[in-house]
Every structure is written in C-alpha cells, then in structure tokens.
C-alpha positions as CSV (number, residue, x, y, z in Angstrom):
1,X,47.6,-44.4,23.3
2,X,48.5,-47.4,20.8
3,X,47.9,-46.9,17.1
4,X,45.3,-48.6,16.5
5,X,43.3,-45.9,19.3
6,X,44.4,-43.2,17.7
7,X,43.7,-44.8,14.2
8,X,40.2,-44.7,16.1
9,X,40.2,-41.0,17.3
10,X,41.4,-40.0,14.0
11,X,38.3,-41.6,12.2
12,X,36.2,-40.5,14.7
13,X,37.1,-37.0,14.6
14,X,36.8,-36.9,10.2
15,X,33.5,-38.2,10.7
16,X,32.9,-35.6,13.1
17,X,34.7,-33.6,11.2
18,X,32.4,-34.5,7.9
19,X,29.5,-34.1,9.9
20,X,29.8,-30.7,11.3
21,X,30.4,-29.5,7.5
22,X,27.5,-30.9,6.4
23,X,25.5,-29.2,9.2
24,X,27.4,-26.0,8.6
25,X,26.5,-25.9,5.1
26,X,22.9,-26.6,5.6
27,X,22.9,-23.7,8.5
28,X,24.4,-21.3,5.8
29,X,22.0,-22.3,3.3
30,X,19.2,-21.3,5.9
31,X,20.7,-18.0,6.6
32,X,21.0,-17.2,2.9
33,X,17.8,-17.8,2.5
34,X,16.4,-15.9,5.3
35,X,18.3,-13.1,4.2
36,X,16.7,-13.7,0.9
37,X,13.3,-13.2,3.2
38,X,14.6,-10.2,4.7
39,X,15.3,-8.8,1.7
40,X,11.7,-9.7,0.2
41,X,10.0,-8.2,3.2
42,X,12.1,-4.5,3.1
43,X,10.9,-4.3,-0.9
44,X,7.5,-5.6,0.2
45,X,7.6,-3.0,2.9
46,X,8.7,-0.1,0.1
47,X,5.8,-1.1,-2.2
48,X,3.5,-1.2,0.6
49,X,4.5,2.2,1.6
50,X,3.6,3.6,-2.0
51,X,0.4,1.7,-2.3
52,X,-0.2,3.3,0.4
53,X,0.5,6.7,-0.7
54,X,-1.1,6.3,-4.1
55,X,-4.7,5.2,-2.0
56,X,-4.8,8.3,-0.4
57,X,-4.5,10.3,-3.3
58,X,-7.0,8.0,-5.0
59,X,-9.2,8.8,-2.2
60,X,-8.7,12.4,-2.7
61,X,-9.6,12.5,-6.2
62,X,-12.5,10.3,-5.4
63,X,-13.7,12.8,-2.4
64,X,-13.4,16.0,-5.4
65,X,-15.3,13.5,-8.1
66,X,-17.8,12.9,-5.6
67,X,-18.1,16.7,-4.3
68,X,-18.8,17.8,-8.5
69,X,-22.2,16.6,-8.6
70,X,-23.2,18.3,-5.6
71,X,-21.9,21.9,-6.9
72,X,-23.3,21.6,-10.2
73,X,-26.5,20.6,-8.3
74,X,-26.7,23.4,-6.1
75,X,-25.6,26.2,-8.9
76,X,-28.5,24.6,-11.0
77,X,-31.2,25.5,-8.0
78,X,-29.3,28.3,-7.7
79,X,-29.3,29.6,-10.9
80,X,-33.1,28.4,-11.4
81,X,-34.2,30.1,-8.1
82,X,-32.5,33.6,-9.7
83,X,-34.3,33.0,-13.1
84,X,-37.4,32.2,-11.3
85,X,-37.0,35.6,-8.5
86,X,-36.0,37.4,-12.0
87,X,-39.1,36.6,-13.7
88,X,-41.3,37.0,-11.0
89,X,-39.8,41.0,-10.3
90,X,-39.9,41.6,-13.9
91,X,-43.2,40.6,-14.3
92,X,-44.4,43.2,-11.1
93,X,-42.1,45.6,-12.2
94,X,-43.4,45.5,-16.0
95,X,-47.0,45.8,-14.3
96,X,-48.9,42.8,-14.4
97,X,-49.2,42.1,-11.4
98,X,-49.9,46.0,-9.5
99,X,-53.5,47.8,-9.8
C-alpha cells in the first residue's frame, strides 16, 4: 500500500470510526431510557398492587355499610312484632279478651 491508500483507509476508518460513536451513543440513550420505562412500570406495578388492596377493603366496608340497614330493619320488625305479641298477651291475660 502507497500513502496516499492508506491516507484513504485512515479516513475511511475515522469516519467509520465517527459513525459508530454516534450510533453508539444514540443506542445508549435508548437503553437509558427504557430502563427509565422499566423503572416506571415496577412503581406503576407497586401502586397498582395497593390500589388494589385498598379496593378490596373499600369493598368490605361497603359490603358492612350496605348490611346496617338491613339489621336495623329486621330488629325494628322484630322489636315491633314482640311489642305487638306483648300487647296482644297482656291484653288476654289482663281479661279483655276471655268470658
């Protein structure tokens, strides 16, 4: 090889050289930001896990509000049917109602 072909190589291979660099630096810009991505989809992951956890025990307290109406309900009409059985028995037993 002369020098004015390995002038030519040289050149070549710095452009090359320049190139590849360039390329390398954009590939670890991509790989920083999908690590950035990764990193972003584990905390998403976490706060998805206690959103989770804090519907069911929404839920629960829902299902216990919900179930309160129905027990005061049914100790009313309880409590009204024993008033009502009570006044009935007093009122036979007290003789208004026998010959």
């Amino acid at each position: 090889m002369n020098q004015d072909e390995v002038s030519d190589k040289l050149i070549e291979v710095d452009q090359r050289s320049k190139s590849n660099k360039y390329r390398l630096d954009k590939l670890e810009e991509r790989q920083d930001n999908l690590e950035q991505i990764a990193n972003a989809f584990s905390v998403m992951q976490k706060e998805q896990e206690y959103i989770k956890e804090d519907v069911r025990e929404i839920k629960e307290d829902i299902k216990i509000l919900a179930e309160r109406p129905a027990k005061r309900w049914d100790t009313i009409v309880e409590r009204v049917i024993t008033v009502i059985v009570g006044a009935v028995v007093g009122y036979l037993l007290s003789g208004g109602g026998l010959p």
